[in-house]
C-alpha positions as CSV (number, residue, x, y, z in Angstrom):
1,X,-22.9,89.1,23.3
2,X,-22.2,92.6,22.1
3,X,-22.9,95.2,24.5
4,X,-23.9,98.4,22.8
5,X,-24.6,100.5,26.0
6,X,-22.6,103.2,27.2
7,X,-20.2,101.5,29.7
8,X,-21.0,102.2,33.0
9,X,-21.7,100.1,36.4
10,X,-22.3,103.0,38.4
11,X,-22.2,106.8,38.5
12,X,-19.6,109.0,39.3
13,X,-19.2,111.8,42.0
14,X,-20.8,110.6,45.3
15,X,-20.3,106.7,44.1
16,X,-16.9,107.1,42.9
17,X,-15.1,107.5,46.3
18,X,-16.8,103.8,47.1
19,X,-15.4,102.4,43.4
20,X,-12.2,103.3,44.2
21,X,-12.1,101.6,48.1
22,X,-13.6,98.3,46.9
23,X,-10.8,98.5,43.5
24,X,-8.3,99.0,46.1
25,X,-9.4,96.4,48.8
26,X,-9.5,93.5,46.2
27,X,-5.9,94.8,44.5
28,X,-3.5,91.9,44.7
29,X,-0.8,92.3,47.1
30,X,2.2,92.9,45.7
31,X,5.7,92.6,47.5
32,X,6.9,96.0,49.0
33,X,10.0,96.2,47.5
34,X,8.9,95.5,44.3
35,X,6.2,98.1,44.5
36,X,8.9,100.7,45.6
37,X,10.9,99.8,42.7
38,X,7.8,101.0,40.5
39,X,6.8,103.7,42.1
40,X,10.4,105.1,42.2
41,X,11.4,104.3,38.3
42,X,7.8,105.7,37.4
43,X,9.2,109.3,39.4
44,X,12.5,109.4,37.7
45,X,10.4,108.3,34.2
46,X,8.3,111.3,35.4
47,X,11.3,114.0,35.9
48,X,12.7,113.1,32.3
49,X,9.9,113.5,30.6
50,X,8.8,116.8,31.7
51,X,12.3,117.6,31.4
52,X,12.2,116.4,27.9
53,X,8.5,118.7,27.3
54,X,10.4,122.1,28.3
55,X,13.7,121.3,26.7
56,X,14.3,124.1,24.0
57,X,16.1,121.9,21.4
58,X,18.2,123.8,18.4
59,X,17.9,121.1,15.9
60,X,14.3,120.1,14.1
61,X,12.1,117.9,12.8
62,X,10.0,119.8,10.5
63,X,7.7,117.4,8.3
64,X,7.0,113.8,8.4
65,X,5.1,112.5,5.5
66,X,4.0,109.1,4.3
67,X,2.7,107.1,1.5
68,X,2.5,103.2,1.0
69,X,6.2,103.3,0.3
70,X,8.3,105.4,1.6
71,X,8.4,107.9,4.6
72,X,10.0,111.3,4.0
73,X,11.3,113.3,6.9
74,X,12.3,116.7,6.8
75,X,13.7,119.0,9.3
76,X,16.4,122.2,9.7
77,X,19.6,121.6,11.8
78,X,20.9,124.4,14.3
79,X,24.5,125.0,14.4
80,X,26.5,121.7,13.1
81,X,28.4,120.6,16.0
82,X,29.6,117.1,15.0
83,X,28.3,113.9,13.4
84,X,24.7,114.1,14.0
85,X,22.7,111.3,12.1
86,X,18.6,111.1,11.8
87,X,17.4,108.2,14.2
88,X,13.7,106.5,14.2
89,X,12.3,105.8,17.5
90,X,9.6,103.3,17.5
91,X,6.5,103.7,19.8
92,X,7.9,101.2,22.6
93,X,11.0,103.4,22.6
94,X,11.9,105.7,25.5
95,X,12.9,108.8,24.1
96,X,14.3,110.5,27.5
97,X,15.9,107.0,27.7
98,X,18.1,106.5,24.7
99,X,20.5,103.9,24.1
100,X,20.8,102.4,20.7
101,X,18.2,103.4,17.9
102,X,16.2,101.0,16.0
103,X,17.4,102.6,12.7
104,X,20.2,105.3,12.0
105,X,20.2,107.5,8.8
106,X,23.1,110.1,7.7
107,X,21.8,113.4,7.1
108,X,22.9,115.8,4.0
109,X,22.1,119.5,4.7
110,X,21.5,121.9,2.7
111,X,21.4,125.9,2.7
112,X,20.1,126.8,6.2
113,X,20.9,123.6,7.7
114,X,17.5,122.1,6.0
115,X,17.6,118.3,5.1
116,X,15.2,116.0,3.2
117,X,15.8,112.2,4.0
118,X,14.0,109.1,2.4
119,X,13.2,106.2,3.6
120,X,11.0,102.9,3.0
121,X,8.4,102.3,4.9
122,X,8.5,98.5,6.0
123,X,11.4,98.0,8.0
124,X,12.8,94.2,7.7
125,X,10.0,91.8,9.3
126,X,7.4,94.2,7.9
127,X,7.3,96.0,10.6
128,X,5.4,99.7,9.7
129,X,7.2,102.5,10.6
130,X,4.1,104.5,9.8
131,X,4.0,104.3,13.7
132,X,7.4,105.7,14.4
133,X,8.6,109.1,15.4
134,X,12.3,110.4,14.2
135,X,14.4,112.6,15.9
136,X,18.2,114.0,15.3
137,X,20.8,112.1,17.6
138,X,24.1,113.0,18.5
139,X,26.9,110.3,19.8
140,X,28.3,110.9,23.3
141,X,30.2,108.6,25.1
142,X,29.0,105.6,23.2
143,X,25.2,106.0,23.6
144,X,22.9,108.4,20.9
145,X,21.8,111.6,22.4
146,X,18.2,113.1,21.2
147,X,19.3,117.0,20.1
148,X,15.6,117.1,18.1
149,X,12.4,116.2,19.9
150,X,10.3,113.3,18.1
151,X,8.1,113.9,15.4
152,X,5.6,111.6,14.2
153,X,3.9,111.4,10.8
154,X,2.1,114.2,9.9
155,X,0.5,113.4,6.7
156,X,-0.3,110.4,4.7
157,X,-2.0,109.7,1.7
158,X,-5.1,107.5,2.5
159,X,-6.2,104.6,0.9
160,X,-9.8,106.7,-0.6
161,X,-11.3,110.1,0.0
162,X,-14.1,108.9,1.9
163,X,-16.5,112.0,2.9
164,X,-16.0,113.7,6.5
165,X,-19.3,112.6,8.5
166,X,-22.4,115.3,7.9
167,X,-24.6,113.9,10.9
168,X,-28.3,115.9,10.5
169,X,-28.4,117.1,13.6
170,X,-26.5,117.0,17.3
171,X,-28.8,114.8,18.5
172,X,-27.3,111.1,19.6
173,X,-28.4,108.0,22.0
174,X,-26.4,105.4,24.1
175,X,-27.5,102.3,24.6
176,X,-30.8,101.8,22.7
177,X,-30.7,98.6,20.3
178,X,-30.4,100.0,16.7
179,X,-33.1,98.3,15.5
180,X,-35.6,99.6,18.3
181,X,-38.0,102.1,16.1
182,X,-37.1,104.7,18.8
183,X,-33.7,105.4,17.0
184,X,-36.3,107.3,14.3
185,X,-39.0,108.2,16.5
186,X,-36.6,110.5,18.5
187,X,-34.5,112.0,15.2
188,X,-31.4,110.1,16.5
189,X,-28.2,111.4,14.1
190,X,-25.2,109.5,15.8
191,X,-24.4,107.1,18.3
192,X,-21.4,105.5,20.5
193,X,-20.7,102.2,20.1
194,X,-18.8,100.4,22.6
195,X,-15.7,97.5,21.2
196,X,-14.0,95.5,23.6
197,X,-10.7,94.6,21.5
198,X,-10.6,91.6,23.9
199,X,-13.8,89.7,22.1
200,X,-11.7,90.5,18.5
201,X,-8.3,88.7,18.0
202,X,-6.7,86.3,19.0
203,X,-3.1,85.1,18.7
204,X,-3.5,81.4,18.1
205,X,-5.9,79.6,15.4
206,X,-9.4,78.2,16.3
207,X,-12.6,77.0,14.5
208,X,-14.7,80.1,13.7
209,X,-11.6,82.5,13.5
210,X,-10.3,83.8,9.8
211,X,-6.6,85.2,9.5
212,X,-4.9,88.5,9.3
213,X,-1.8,89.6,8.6
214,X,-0.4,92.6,10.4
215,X,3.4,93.3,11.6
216,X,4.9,90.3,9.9
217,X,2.8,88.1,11.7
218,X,-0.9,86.1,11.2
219,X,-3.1,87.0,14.1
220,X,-6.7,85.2,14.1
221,X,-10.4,87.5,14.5
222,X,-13.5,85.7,15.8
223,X,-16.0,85.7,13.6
224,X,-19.0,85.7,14.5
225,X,-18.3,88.6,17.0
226,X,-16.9,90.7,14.2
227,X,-20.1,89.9,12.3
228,X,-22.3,91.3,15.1
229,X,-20.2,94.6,15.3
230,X,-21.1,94.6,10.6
231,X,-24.6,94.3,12.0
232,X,-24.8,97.3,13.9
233,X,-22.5,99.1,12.3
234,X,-24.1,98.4,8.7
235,X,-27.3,99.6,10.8
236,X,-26.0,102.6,11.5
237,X,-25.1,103.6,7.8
238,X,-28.3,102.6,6.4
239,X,-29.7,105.1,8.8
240,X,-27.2,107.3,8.2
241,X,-25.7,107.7,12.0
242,X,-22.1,109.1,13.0
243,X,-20.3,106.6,14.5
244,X,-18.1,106.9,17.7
245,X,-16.3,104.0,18.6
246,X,-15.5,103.8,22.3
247,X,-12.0,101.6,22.4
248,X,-11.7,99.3,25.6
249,X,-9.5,96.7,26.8
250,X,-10.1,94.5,29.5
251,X,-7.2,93.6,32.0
252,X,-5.4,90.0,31.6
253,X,-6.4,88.5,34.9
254,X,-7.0,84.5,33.9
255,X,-6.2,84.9,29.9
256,X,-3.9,81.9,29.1
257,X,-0.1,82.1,28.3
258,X,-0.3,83.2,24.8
259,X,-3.3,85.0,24.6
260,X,-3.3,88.5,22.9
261,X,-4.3,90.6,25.9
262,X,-0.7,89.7,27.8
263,X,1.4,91.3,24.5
264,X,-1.5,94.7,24.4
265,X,-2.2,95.0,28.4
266,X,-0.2,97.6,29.8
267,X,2.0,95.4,32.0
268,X,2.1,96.8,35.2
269,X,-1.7,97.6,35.2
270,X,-3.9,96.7,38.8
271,X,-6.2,93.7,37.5
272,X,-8.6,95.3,39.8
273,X,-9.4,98.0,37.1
274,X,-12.9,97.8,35.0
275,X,-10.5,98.3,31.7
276,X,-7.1,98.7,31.3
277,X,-4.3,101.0,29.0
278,X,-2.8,99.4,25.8
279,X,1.0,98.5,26.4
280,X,3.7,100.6,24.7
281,X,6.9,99.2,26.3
282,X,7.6,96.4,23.8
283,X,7.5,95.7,20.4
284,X,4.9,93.1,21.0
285,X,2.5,94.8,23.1
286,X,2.5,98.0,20.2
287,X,2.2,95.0,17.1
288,X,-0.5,93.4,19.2
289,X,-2.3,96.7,19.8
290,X,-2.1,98.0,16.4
291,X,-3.2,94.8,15.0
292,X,-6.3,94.7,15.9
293,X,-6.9,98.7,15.5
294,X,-5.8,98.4,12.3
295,X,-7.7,95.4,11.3
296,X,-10.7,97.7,12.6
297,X,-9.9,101.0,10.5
298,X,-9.3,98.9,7.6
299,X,-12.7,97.3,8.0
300,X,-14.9,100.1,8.4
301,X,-13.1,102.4,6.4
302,X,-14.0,100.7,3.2
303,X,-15.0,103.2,0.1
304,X,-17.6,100.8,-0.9
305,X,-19.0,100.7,3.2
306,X,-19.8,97.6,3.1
307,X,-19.3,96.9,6.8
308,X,-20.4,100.0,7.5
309,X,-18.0,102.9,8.9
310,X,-16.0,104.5,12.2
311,X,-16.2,108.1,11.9
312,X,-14.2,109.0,15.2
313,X,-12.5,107.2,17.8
314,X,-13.1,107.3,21.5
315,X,-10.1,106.0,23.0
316,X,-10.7,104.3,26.3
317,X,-13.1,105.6,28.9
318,X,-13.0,108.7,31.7
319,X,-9.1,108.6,31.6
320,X,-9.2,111.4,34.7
321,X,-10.5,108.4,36.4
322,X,-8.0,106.1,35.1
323,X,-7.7,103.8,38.4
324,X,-11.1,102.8,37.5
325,X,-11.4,103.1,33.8
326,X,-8.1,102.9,32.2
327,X,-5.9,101.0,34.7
328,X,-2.1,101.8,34.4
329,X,-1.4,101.0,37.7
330,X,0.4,103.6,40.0
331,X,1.4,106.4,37.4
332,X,2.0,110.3,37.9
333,X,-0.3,111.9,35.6
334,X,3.1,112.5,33.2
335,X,3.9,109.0,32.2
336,X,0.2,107.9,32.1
337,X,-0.4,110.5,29.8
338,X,2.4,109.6,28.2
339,X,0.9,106.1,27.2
340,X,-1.9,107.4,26.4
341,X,-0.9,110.2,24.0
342,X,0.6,107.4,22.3
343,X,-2.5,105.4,22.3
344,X,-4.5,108.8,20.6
345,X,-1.6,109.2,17.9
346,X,-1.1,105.1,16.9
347,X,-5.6,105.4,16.5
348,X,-4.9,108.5,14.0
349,X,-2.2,107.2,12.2
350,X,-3.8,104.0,11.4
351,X,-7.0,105.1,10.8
352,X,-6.0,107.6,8.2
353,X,-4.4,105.2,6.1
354,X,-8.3,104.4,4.9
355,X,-10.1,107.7,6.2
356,X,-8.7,111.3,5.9
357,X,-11.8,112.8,8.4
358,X,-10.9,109.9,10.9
359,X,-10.5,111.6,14.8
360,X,-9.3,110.1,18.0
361,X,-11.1,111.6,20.9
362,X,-10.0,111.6,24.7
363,X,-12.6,110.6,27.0
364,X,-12.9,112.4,30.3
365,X,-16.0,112.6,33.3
366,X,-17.1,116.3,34.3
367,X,-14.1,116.4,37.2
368,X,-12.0,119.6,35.9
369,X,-9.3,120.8,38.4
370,X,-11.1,118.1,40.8
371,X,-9.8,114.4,41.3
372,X,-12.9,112.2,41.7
373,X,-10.5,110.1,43.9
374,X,-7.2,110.0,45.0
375,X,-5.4,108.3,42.4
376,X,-7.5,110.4,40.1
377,X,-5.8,113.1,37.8
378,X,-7.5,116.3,36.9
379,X,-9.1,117.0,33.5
380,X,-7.5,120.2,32.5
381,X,-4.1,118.8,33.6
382,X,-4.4,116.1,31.3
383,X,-5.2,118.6,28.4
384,X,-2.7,120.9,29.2
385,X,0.2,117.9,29.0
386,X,-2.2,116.4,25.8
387,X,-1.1,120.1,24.0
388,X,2.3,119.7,25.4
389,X,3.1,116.5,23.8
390,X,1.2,117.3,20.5
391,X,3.2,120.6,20.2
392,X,6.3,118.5,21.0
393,X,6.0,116.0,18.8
394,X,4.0,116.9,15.8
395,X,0.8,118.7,16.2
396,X,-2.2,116.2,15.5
397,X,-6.0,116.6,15.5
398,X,-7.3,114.9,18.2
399,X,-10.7,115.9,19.9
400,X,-12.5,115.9,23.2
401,X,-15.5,113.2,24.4
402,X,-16.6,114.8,27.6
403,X,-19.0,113.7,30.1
404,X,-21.0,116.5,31.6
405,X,-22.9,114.5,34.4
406,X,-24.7,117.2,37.0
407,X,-22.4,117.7,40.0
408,X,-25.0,115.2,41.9
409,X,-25.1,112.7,39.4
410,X,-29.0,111.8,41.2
411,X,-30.0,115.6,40.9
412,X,-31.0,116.5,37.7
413,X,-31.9,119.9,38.5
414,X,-27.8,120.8,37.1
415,X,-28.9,124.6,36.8
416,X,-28.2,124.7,40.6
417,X,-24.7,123.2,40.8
418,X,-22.7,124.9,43.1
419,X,-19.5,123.2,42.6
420,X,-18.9,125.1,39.0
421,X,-17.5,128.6,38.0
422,X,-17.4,130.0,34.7
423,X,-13.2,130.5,34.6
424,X,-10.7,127.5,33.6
425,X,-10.1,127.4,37.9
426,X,-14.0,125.4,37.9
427,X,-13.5,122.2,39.8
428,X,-16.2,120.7,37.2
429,X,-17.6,121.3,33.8
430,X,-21.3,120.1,34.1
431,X,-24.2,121.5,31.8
432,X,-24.3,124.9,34.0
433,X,-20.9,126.0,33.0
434,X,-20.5,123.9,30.1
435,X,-19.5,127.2,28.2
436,X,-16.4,126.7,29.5
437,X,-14.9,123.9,28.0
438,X,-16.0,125.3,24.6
439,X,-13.7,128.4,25.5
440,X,-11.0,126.2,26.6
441,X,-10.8,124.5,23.3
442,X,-11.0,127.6,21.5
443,X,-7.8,128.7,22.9
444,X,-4.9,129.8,20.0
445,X,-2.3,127.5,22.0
446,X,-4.9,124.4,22.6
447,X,-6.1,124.6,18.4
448,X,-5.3,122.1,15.9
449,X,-2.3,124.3,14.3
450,X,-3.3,127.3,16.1
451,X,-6.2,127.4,13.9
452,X,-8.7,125.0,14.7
453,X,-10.7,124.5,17.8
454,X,-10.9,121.0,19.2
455,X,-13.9,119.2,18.2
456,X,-16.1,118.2,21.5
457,X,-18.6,115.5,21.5
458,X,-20.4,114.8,24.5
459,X,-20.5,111.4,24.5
460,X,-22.0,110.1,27.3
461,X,-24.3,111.9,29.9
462,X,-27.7,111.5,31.3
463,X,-30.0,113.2,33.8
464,X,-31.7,111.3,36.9
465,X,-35.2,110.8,38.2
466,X,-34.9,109.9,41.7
467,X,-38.2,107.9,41.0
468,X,-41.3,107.9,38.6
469,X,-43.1,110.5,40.9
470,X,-44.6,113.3,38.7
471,X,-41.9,116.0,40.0
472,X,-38.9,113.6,39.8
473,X,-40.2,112.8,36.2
474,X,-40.5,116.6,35.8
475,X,-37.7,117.6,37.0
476,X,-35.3,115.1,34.5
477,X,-37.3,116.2,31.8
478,X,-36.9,120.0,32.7
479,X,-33.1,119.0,33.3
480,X,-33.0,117.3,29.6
481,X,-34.1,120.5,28.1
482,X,-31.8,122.9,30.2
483,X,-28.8,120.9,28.8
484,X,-29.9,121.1,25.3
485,X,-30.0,125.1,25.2
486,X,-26.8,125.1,27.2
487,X,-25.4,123.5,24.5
488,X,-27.0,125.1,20.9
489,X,-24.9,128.0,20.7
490,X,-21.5,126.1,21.0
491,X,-20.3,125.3,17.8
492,X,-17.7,123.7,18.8
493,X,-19.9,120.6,20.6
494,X,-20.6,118.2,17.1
495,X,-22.4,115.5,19.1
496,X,-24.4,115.1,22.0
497,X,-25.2,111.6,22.8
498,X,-27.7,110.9,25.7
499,X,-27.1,108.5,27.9
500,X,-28.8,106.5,28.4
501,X,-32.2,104.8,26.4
502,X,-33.6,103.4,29.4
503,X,-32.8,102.5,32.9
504,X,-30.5,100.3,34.1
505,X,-30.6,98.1,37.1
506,X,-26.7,97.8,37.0
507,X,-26.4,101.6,37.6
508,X,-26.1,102.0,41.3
509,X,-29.6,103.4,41.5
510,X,-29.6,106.1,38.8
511,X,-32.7,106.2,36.7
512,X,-31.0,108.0,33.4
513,X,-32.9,106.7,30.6
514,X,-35.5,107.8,28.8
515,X,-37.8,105.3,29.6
516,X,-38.1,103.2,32.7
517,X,-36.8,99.9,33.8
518,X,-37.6,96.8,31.2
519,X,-38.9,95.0,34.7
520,X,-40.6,97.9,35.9
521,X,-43.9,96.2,37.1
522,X,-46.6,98.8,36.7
523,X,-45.0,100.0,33.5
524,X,-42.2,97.9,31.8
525,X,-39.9,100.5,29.5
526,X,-42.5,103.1,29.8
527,X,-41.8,106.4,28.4
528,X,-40.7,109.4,30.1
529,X,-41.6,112.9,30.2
530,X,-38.0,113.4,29.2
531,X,-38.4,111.0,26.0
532,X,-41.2,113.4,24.8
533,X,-38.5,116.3,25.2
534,X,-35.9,114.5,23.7
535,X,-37.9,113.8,20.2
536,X,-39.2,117.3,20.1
537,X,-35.5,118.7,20.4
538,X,-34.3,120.0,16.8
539,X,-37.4,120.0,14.9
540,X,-40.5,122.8,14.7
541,X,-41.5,121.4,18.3
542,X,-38.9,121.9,20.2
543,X,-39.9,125.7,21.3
544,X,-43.5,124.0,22.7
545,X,-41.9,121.2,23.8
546,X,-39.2,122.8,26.3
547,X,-41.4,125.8,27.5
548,X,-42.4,123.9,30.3
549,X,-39.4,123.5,32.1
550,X,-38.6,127.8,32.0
551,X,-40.7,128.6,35.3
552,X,-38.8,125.0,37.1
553,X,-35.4,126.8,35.9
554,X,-37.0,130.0,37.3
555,X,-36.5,132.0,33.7
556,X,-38.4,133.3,30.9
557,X,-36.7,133.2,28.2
558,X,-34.0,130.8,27.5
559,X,-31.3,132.8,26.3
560,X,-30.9,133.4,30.5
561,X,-28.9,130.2,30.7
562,X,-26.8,131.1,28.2
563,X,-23.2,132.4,29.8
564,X,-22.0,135.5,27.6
565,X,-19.0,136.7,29.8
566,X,-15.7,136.4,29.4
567,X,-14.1,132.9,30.4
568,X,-9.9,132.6,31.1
């Protein structure tokens, strides 16, 4: 059945320190020596590629363009010294591990060293080396040495113009049935829809599956599952929502020999994880991956929309929580970044085939320069690599879905975190300094060519009663409204949306939603002060309809929450 709430079992912050004990208690035992082994190729993976990130190269890849033919590379070569040739280096290739290139290419230069070099498209198999990066290669003492860093695709020319997505206001929801009339009552304008690539394809023929061909090979989609994702998603155009599509895989565990998720799992990922990271260290595992995205993009792409449409990609879940969330097993933050940088630029390239306004988006929880747990990794970290790799390797626009819980994810009352600053230093980003992500994206080294400031949608957040007293029930509604004017003056936020519809018995005691429990038994999905203040937000109510919650904040005019200093 699909499950269109936000994914969560439990909240973050004080919970997450008991997630990650019971993940690690119930890990598999593995032998020690073999674990060693990991954990020491995974540090020397780890030097090379930061290595690799500050190496200033003197050769270039300039441009990398595509059409359904051919892919032209272009770059400028430094001083000639020797028989340097133009190599393409799938995604399952190691780049700071060279040995023998898929496919090498002679280079012509021109004036200034600059060369143009052609090249088609499918590769024998039909394997698509839309997905492959080139670099220049040297030969030194019989193995091809990278003297360019890679350099994916940069543009393509899609399959239709569709129109970039013109939601009508901010204003999203999580986890509220489309078809429940509260999707119009409250003036909902987009929503996050969760796809578990696991309940998709298949790699063997069954009744109720229908072919596709992708990669030179027939892979099999279940039917009836992909016609309950039409049905929500042909909901969502009717009514005219922006679509996020939140990108999970679960981990192998009892799958069969054969089945899809052993090629796409990452392999050395902790079955003990809620979801785990795509594989990128075989041909197989990137086919299988890609397969299913791109029967996806290709899907709900479609210039007539008949199946509805994907606007943006949400690629995995609260990746700075990745034991949890994203399972890669034991990984510096380097080489788990690494597969997932990988995962954000296969999503892009794919999807714009059939969409030029297509995003991928990384998905992070409100922990900043703060691991929630040990084998945690720090927001800001992760951006700062994200920018690293992307100004490596070909600049691509990819944005931000960010999770600004309250430091206390039971407290609503996020106006008196003390946990937050307003510098980039802040252990978290919650609704009280959420001016400070917006800043960070607006940085001339963190824009989309220098130019553009990340997009940010805050995809999934909610604020807690503790219980359906009047002052608990006041307190999330005065909390709702806070976060709203937090958030108005940051153009760079496109989406905010709520989690959650209503409460959740499977959320560790949290009370998020806008109504109450469905088994509540003095009043069964009753609404909430906050659900009043929710539908009031964006339209001629909204100044009467958040007034109340200025003497709770202790202000009197709202533009007191609003952070005007500097930020660095």
């Amino acid at each position: 059945m699909l499950n269109i709430s936000a994914v969560k079992l439990v909240g973050r912050s004080a919970m997450v320190g008991a997630i990650a004990f019971v993940c690690f208690c119930r890990q598999p035992t593995l032998a020690a020596d073999r674990r060693d082994d990991r954990l020491k190729a995974d540090r020397r993976h780890s030097a090379r590629l930061l290595e690799y990130l500050a190496k200033k190269f003197s050769h270039e890849i300039t441009d990398v363009a595509a059409d359904a033919d051919r892919i032209t590379i272009e770059g400028r070569l430094g001083e000639n010294d020797g028989d340097l040739r133009l190599a393409e280096i799938p995604m399952w290739d190691d780049i700071t591990a060279l040995k023998s290139p898929e496919t090498l290419l002679s280079i012509d230069p021109e004036k200034q060293g600059r060369f143009v070099v052609k090249v088609d498209r499918h590769a024998s198999g039909d394997r698509d080396r839309l997905l492959s990066a080139w670099c220049v290669v040297q030969k030194s003492g019989g193995e091809y040495v990278p003297i360019s860093a890679l350099h994916y695709v940069d543009r393509q020319k899609p399959r239709a113009d569709l129109l970039p997505a013109k939601p009508r206001s901010i204003k999203g929801l999580g986890g509220c049935p489309f078809e429940s009339p509260d999707m119009q009552a409250l003036g909902i304008a987009s929503v996050t829809l969760n796809i578990v690539l696991n309940d998709i394809i298949y790699s063997e023929p069954a009744p109720g599956r229908s072919s596709y061909a992708y990669g030179g090979r027939t892979w099999y989609v279940a039917d009836r599952n992909v016609a309950n994702y039409d049905r929500y998603m042909r909901t969502a155009a009717d009514h005219g929502w922006m679509v996020s599509a939140i990108i999970l895989l679960r981990p192998v565990r009892n799958a069969p020999q054969g089945a899809w998720i052993r090629d796409a799992a990452y392999p050395d990922a902790d079955p003990s994880g809620m979801y785990v990271m795509p594989n990128f260290t075989s041909r197989a595992g990137v086919d299988a991956y890609a397969a299913v995205m791109n029967f996806l993009a290709e899907r709900y792409s479609r210039p007539d929309g008949k199946f509805g449409r994907i606007h943006d990609w949400i690629l995995h879940n609260e990746i700075n929580s990745g034991f949890y969330w994203t399972n890669a097993g034991d990984k510096t933050l380097i080489t788990y970044l690494d597969l997932y940088q990988k995962s954000l630029r296969l999503t892009l390239l794919l999807a714009r085939q059939y969409d030029p306004h297509a995003k991928p988006l990384i998905s992070l929880d409100h922990f900043w320069n703060k691991n929630a747990d040990a084998r945690g990794y720090p927001a800001r970290e992760l951006l700062d690599r994200l920018v690293d790799f992307s100004n490596r390797e070909g600049d691509f626009e990819w944005g931000i879905a960010f999770h600004p819980y309250a430091q206390d994810l039971f407290n609503p009352r996020t106006w008196e975190d003390s946990q937050v600053t307003f510098d980039f230093n802040t252990p978290l980003i919650t609704f009280k300094n959420i001016e400070v992500l917006d800043a960070w994206v607006r940085q001339p080294q963190v824009c989309f060519h220098r130019q553009e400031p990340r997009e940010i949608q805050l995809t999934e957040q909610g604020l807690n009663s503790r219980d359906y007293s009047e002052a608990a029930l006041r307190d999330q509604a005065a909390g709702l409204a806070f976060a709203w004017k937090k958030i108005q003056p940051l153009k760079s936020i496109t989406a905010f949306q709520y989690h959650l519809w209503a409460d959740n018995r499977g959320e560790g005691g949290l009370r998020l939603g806008l109504r109450k429990f469905s088994d509540d038994p003095q009043d069964p999905l009753g609404k909430k002060p906050s659900w009043e203040v929710y539908r009031t937000l964006n339209t001629k109510e909204e100044d009467a309809g958040t007034a109340f919650a200025k003497p709770i904040i202790g202000i009197k005019d709202w533009s007191e929450v609003v952070h005007h200093g500097d930020i660095r």
